[in-house]
C-alpha positions in Angstrom: -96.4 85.1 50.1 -93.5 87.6 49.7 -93.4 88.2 53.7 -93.7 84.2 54.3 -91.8 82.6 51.7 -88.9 85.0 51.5 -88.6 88.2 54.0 -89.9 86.5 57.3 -87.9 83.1 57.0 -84.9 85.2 55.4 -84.5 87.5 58.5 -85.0 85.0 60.8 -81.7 82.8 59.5 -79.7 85.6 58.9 -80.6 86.9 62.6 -79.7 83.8 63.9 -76.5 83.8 63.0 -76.0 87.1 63.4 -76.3 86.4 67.4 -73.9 83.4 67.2 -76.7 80.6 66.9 -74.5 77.7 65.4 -75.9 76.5 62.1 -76.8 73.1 63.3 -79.9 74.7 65.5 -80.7 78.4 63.4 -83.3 78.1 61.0 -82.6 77.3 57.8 -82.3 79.9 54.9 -85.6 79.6 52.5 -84.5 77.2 49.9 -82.2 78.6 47.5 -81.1 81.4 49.5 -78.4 80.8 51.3 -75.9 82.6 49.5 -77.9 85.6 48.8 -76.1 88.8 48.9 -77.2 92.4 48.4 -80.4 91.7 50.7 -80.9 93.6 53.3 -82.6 91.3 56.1 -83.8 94.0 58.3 -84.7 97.1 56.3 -86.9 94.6 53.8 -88.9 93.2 56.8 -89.7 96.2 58.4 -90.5 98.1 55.0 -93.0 95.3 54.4 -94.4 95.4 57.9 -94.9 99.0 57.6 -96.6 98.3 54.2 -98.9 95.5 55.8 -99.6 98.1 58.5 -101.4 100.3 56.2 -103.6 98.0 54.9 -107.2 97.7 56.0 -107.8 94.5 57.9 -109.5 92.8 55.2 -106.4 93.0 53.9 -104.1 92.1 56.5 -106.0 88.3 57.4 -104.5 85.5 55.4 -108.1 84.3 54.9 -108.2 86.3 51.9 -105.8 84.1 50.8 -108.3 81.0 50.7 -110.9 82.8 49.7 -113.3 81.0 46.8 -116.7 83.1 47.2 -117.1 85.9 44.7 -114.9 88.7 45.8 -117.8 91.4 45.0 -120.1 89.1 47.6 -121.2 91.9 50.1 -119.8 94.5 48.2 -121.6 98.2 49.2 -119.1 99.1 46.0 -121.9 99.9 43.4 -121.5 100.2 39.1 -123.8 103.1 37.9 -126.3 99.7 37.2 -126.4 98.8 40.7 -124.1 95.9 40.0 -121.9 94.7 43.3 -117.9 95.3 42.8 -114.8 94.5 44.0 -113.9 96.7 46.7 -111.0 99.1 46.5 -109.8 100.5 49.9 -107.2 103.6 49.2 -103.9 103.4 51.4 -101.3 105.5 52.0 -97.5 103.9 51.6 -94.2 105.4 52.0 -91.7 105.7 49.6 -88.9 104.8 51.2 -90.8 101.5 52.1 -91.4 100.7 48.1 -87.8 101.3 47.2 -86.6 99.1 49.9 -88.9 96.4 48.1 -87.4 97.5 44.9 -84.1 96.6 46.8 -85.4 93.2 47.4 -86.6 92.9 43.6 -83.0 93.6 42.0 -81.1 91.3 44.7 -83.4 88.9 43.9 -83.0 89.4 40.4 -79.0 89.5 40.4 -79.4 86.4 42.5 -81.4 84.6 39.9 -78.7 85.7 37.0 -75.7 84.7 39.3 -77.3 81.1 40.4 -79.8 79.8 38.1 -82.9 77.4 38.9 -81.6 74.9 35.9 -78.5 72.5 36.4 -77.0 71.3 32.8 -74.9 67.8 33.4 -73.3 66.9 30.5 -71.8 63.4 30.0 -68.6 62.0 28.2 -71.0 60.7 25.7 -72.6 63.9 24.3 -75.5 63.6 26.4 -77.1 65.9 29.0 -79.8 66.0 32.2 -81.2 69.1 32.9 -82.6 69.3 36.0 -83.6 72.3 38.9 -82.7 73.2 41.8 -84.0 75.6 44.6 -82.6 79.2 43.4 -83.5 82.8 43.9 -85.3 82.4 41.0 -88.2 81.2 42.5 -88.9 83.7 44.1 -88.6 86.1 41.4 -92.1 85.8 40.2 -93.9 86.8 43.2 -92.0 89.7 44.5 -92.1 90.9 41.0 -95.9 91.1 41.5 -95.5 92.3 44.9 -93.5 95.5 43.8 -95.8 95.9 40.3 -98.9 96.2 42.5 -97.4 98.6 45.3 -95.4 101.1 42.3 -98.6 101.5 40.7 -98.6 104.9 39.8 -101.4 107.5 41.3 -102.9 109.0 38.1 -106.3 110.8 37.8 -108.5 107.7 38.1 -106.8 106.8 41.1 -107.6 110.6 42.3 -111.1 110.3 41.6 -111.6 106.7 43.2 -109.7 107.8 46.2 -112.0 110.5 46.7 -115.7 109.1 46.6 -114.1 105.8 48.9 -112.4 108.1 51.2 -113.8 111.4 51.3 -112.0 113.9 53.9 -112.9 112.4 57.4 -110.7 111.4 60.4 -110.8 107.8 59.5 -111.1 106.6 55.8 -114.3 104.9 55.2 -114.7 100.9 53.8 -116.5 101.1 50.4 -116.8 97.4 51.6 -119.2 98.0 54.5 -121.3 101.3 53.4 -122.6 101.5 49.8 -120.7 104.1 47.4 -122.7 104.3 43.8 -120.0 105.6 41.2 -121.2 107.8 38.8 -120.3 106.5 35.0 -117.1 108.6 35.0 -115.8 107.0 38.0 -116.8 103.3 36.6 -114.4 104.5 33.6 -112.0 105.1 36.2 -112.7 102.2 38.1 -112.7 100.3 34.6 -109.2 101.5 33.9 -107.8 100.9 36.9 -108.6 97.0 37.1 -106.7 96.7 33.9 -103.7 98.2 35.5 -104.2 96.1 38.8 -104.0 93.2 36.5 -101.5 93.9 34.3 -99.4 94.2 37.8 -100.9 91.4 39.2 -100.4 88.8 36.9 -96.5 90.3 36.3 -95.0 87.5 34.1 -97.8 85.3 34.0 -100.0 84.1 31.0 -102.3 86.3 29.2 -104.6 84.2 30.1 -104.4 84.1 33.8 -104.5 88.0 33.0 -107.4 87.7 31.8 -109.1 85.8 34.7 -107.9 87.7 37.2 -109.2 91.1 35.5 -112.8 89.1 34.8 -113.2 89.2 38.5 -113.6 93.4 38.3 
């Protein structure tokens, strides 16, 4: 959603117009964009492609976005009990690329503070509609998730999981196509992590939502 909503479409108009395409035929700006400033068009699209890149291609198909069946479904991801989990697939992400998506974070930010999604009009009689418009503010939420998810910091659990899914090889290997049986200290790992994935995952959203997103692990 953060590469169709607001990167993709945002390149695209400002690239436009950067080649003389007269505004009457360019595309248009995403909603609520069009005076954006401190976004850089072309370093945030090609940090995200670079980004997408890396990702296993389960992870790259927008299918996964329509997905309903139980994510573990298939799973070869074992708990020490046998029970089927979410698959994990360790990648390996610049850093340049993640600070030119905290880039897009604060410009989105300052955007939101300089514009703001609610209009105030107050009448000669005391009275006042409030009403919204299309602002950098909605976008806020989802590339705030976006950048939580991708910062997550490596710690130890993320050094033991990254090792029994992808041992030393030439090519990492899918703990969603072979099975991988963690041992109880990597479950606690595993464990651990998924509360971290969801606390970045459901950035500014209800504990609740949290909590169904982390029931899914």
């Amino acid at each position: 959603m953060t590469h169709d909503l607001l990167l993709a479409p945002h390149h695209a108009a400002w690239s436009a117009r950067e080649r003389g395409v007269g505004e009457h035929i360019a595309p248009p700006w995403p909603a609520g964009l069009e005076n954006l400033t401190r976004l850089d068009p072309t370093a945030s699209l090609d940090a995200w492609s670079n980004i997408h890149r890396a990702f296993p291609p389960v992870l790259r198909s927008r299918n996964i976005l329509h997905e309903t069946r139980d994510p573990a479904r298939r799973s070869g991801l074992r708990a020490p009990d046998g029970r089927r989990l979410v698959p994990l697939h360790p990648v390996m992400v610049d850093e340049a690329d993640l600070w030119a998506l905290t880039r897009v974070r604060r410009a989105i930010r300052a955007g939101a503070k300089a514009s703001p999604s609610i209009r105030v009009t107050r009448h000669a009689d005391g009275s006042a509609d409030i009403g919204s418009v299309a602002g950098p503010g909605d976008y806020r939420g989802t590339v705030d998730r976006t950048v939580a998810v991708l910062a997550l910091t490596p710690d130890e659990d993320v050094e033991a999981l990254a090792s029994v899914l992808a041992p030393e090889a030439p090519e990492p290997v899918d703990a969603g196509t072979r099975r991988v049986d963690l041992s109880d200290q990597e479950y606690a790992a595993y464990e651990r992590f998924a509360d971290r994935l969801a606390a970045a995952a459901m950035t500014g959203q209800f504990p609740g939502d949290r909590a169904l997103f982390r029931e899914r692990y």
